[in-house]
N, C-alpha and C positions, 0 to 999 in steps of 0.2 A: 504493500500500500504506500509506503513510505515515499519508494522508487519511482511508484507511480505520478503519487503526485508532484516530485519533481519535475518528472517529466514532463507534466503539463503547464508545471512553472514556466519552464523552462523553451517550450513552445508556444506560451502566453507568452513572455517575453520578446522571444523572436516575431512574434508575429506584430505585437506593439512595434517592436523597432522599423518592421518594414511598412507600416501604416505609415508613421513618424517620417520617413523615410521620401514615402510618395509624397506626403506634404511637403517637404522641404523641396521636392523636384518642382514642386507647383509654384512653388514661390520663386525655383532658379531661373523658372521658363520666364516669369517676366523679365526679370535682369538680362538673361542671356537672347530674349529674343523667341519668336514662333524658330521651328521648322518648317522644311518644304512639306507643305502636306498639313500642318497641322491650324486650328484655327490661332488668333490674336487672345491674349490673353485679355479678360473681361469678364461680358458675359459669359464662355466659355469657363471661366475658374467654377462658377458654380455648379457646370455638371460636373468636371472634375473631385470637387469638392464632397458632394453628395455621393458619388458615388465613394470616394476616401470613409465617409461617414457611414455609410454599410454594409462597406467592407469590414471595418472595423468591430460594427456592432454584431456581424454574425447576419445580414439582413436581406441576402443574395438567396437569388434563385436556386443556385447550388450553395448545399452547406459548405464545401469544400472548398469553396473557391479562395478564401485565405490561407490556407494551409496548402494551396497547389501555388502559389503565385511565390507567398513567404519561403518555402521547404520546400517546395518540387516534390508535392506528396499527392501523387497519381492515385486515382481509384481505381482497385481490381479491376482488371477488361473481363466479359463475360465467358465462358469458357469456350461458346462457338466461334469467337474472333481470334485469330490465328493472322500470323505477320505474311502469312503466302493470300490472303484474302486481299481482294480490288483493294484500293486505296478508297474507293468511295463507299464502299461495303464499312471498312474498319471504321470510318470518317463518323457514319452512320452508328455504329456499334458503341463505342466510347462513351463511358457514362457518365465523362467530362468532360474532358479537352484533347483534340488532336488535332497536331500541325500536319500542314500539309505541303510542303515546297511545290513551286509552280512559278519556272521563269513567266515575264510579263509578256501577254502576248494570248495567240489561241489558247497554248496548253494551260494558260490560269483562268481565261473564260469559258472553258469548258467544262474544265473541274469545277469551276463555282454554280455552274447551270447545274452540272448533273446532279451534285449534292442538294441544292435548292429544290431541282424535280423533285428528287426521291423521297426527299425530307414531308415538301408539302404534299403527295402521294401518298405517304403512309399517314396523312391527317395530322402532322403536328404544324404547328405557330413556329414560324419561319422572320427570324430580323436579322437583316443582312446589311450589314455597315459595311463604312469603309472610309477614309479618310476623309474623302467631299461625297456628298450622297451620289452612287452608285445611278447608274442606265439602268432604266429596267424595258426596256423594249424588247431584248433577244428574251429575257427571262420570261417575261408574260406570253412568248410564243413556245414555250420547253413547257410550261404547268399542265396540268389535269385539267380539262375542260372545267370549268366552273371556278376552278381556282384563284382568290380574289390577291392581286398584288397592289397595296398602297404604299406611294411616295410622299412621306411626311417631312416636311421641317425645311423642304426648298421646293420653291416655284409649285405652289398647290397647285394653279391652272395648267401647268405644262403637261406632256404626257405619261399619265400615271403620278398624275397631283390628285391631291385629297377631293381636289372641288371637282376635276374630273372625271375621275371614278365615281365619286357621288352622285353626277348626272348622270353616266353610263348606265349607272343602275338603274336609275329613276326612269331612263328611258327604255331598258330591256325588261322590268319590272311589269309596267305599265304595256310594251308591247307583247309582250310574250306569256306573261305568268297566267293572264287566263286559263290560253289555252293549253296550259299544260295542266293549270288545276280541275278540269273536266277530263282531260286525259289518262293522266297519271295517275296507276294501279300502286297499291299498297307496297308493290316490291320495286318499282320502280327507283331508279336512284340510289347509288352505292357510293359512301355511306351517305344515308338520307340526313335529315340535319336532327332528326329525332334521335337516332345513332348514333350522333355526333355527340349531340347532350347527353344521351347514355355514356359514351366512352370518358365524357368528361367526370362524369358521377363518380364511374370508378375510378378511374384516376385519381381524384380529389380525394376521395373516401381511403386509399391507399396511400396518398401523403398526409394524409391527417393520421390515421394509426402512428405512420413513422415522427408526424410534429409531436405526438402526445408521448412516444418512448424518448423522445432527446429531450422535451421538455420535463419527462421524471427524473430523467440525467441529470438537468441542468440545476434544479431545484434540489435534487440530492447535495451536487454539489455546489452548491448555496449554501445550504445548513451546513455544510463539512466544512465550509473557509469561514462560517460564523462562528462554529467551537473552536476551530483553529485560532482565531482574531481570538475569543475570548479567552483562551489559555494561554496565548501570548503576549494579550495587553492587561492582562487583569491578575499581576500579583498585589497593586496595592489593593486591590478589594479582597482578593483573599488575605492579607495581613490584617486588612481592619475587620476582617470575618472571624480570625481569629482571636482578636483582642475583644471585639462584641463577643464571643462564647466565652472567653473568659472573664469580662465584668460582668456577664449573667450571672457567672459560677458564683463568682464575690459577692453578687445581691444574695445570690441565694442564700448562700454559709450566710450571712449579715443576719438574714429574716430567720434562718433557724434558729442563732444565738436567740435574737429575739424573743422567740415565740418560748424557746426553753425556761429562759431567765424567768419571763411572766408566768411560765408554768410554776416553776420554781416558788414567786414571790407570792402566789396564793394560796400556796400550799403553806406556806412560812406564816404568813398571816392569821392562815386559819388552823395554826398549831400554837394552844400555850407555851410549846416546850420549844416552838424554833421562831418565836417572837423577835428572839435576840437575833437571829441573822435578816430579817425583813429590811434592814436600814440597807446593811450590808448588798441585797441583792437590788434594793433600789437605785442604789448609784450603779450597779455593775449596769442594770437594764438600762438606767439613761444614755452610762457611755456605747451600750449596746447597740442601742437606737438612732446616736447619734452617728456610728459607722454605717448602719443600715442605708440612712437616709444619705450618707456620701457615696455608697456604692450607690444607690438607686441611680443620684445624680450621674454616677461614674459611668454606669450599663448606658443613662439613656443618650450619655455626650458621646459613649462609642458607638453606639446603634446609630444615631443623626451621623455621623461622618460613615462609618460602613454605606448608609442608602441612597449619602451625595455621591461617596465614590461608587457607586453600583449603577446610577445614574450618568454618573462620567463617561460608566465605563461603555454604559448601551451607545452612546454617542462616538464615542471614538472608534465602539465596532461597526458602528450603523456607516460612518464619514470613512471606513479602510477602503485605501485603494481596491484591494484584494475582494473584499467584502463586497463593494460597491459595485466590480466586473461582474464579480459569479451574479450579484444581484439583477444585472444589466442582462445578462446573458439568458439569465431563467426568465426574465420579463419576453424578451424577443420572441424566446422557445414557446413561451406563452400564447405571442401574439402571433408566430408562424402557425400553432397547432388552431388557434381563433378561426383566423383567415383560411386554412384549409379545409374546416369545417365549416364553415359561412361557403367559401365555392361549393363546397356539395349541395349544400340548401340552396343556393342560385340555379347550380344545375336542375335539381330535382324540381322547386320553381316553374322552372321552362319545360321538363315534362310533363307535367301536371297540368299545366296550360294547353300542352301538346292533344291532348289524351281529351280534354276540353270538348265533349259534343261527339266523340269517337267513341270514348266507353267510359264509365263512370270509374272516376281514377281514384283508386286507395287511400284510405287516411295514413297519414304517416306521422311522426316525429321527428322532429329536427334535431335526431341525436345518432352516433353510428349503426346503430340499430335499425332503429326507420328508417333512413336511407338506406341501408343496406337491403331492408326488407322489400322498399319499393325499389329498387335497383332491378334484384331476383323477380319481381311481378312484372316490370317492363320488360325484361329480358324473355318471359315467355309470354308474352301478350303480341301479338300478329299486328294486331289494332296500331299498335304504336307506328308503325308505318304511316299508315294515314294520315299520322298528323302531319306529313309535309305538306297535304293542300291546306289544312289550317295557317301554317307556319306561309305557306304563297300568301294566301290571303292577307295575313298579318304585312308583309313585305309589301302589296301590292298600298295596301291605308297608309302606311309610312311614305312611301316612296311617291304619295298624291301631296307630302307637303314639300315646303320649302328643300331643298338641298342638304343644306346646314345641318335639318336634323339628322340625317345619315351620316354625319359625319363622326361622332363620337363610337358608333356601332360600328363602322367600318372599322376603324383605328382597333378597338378592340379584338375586334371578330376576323381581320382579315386574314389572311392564308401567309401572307408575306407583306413583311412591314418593312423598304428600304428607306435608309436615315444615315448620316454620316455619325460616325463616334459619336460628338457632343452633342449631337440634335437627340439621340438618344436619352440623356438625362434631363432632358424640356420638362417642366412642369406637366406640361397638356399629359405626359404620359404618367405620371400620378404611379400606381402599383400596379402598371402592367408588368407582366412576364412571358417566357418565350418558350419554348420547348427546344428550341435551336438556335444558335448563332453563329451567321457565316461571317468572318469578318474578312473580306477582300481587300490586298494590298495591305497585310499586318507588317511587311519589314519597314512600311513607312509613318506606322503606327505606333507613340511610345506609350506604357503603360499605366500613365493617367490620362491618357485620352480614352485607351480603351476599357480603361473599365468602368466608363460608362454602359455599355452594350454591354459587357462580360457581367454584370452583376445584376441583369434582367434574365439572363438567361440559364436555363438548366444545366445543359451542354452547348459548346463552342468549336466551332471548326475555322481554325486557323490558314488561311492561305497568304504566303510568302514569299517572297524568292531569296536564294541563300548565296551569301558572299558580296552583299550589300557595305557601301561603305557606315562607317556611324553616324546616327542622325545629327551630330552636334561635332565640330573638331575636338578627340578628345585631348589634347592640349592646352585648349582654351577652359575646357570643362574641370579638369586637373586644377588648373592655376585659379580659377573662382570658386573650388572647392576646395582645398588650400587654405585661402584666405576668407574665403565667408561660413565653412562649415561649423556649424554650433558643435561647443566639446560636448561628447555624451555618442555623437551622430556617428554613423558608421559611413566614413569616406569612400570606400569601396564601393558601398551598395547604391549611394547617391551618384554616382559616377554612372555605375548600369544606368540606372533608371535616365540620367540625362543625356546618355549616347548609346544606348541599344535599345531596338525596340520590342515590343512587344512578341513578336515571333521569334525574335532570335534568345530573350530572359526563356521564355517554355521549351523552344525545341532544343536547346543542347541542354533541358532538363530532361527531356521526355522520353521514358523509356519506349522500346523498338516498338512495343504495338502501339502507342498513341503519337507514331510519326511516319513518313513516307512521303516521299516523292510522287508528282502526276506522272500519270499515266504505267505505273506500277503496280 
């Protein structure tokens, strides 16, 4: 146990330092200037920023993702994924991060379509950055028919802007969904969007089991850095713990002389023959009484100091660094396991809705149970198909109003969301997350730009090209590291961060199956 918890001192530490670390690059990049490729520092600091802030708190899509960036700590590839499998195959497989080298040119827009196909193909939330937001014109011609691709954060009106997808819809919606909603039989459509919300259910329902086992972790080890804090800042409350038991002791022996002597002096009293010591026992009891009443005072002046320092002491445990992370940490764990329970009830919501007029739909509970229960009902229920002409219908009443409204459901809902690194942490995008992230053109990408994108996202796929010169001369990076690095800071690591970028800090971390070359 001992070892253990070192251990996690000890990569709490390291991981603080490389937080600590990224901030200080954020603050070199003004001094030293943008790179090619990256935005002006500004508005830009604040996606930077935010995404530094949860990183920190543990607040990423992927749990892992500080402990892959800080330690180069890979998560198990799953046992089908084998280093002889396609490079888009493994890319896909990865239950975090894999690089992908791809000189610039056909072989890196190829690789980054086919992955993008595949990705939005098998039904996940596809965000595909890249240093200035990405073309999506060859991609929206590679997707699955239906496949919706939104370009957020540059040029809405242009092609595969926000505002014109939104009309596209509004006008395929409005031309088409009639007649599909009189056409179209129950099995129609793979997968239907009722399916869709099913597969989200479970999903949800499966990272909510896992938010609630990290969040018993986290809260265990809560309580375990708050005995620790209190064993380690609390000998003056246990000294005055033991001086209050011990002026108890002293009242006590005080009150028994006491109570004896009075036994004593009535017994004397009320004997002819021991009349002669009654004087005798009168003065012993006075002085008896009068130590009594100085212990009293003595117990309760130790007791009042024992309950200020006992007091002190909740405060200085409550205020521990230490105390205060694990505190930080079970809170997150809390609100990860909240949030993935709240998506199931959103999913289950939109079935229930589904099901609306088609077959009279199950009462449920908004607890793992009830979801799970109505999950298994929809899951053999036929009906549930049907609800895509409901679900047309619904499309067709939205898409009669303004534009704008489409625009928050797109953003959330689309198949593919392309954005440059920092337009990625824009406010408008609030607690979205991704099931994928492609990030194209990562050797021009350093890593506080990117983790903006990387900490939306479950897993990442990294494309690069290798033997890049460094983003920054490191010469110049040296000499104002040198001279402006605060004592404490780890010179080395500030130095990466301000001339390597983000694909080249992962891929000479990354072991053989989470790397490969296109077209391998």
């Amino acid at each position: 146990m001992a070892s253990t918890l070192v251990d996690l001192e000890d990569r709490s530490y390291r991981n603080e330092g490389f937080c600590a670390a990224l901030e200080l690059a954020v603050a070199a990049g003004r001094e030293l200037g943008p790179i090619d490729g990256a935005a002006d520092p500004g508005p830009a600091d604040r996606s930077r920023r935010e995404a530094i802030r949860r990183l920190r708190a543990g607040a990423t899509a992927n749990p892992g993702l500080l402990a892959l960036l800080a330690e180069g700590r890979f998560a198990d590839l799953p046992a089908a994924a084998t280093v002889e499998d396609a490079a888009v195959r493994r890319a896909l497989a990865v239950p975090d991060l894999f690089c992908l080298a791809a000189p610039p040119g056909a072989a890196h827009t190829l690789a980054l379509l086919e992955i993008v196909r595949a990705a939005a193909q098998r039904g996940e939330r596809v965000l595909l950055a890249a240093p200035v937001a990405p073309p999506v014109d060859a991609i929206v011609a590679r997707l699955p028919e239906g496949a919706a691709v939104v370009r957020a954060g540059h040029d809405p009106e242009g092609p595969g802007g926000i505002v014109t997808v939104a009309a596209g819809v509004q006008r395929r919606v409005l031309a088409r969904s009639q007649a599909a909603a009189r056409s179209l039989e129950p099995w129609l459509g793979e997968p239907s969007p009722a399916m869709g919300w099913l597969r989200r259910l479970t999903t949800a329902l499966t990272e909510a089991a896992e938010a609630r086992e990290r969040a018993g972790r986290a809260a265990a080890h809560r309580e375990l850095t708050v005995r620790e804090a209190r064993g380690r800042l609390g000998a003056d409350v246990r000294a005055r713990a033991r001086a209050r038991d011990a002026a108890e002791r002293a009242g006590a022996t005080a009150e028994g002389e006491v109570e004896r002597l009075t036994s004593a002096l009535r017994r004397a009293e009320g004997s002819r023959l021991r009349r002669w010591r009654a004087d005798r026992l009168r003065r012993e009891l006075s002085e008896a009484v009068r130590r009594a009443g100085a212990a009293r005072a003595a117990f309760l002046q130790t007791r009042a100091g024992y309950e200020e320092s006992a007091r002190r002491l909740d405060r200085e445990v409550e205020q521990d660094g230490v105390v205060r992370a694990a505190a930080d940490r079970a809170a997150f764990a809390d609100v990860a396991a909240l949030r993935a329970l709240e998506s199931a009830e959103r999913s289950a919501h939109h079935l229930t809705r589904l099901l609306s007029g088609v077959s009279e739909a199950p009462p449920w509970d908004a607890d793992p149970a009830g979801l799970s229960a109505l999950a298994e009902h929809c899951q053999a229920m036929e009906p549930v198909l049907r609800g895509r002409a409901g679900l047309l219908r619904e499309w067709r009443q939205r898409a009669a109003r303004p534009t704008r409204q489409l625009h928050a459901e797109l953003l959330r809902y689309a198949d593919v969301v392309s954005t440059s690194c920092l337009d990625a942490g824009r406010p408008e995008y609030g607690d979205l997350d991704f099931d994928l992230l492609v990030l194209a053109d990562a050797a021009r990408v350093p890593v506080p730009d990117a983790l903006a994108a990387l900490v939306r996202a479950r897993r990442a796929v990294l494309l690069g090209e290798t033997g890049r010169p460094p983003l920054r001369d490191p010469a110049v990076v040296r000499a104002w590291v040198a001279t402006r690095c605060p004592s404490g800071a780890d010179p080395e690591e500030l130095t990466g961060l301000l001339t390597a970028s983000v694909f080249e800090r992962i891929a000479v971390r990354a072991p053989e199956g989470n790397r490969a070359e296109a077209g391998r």
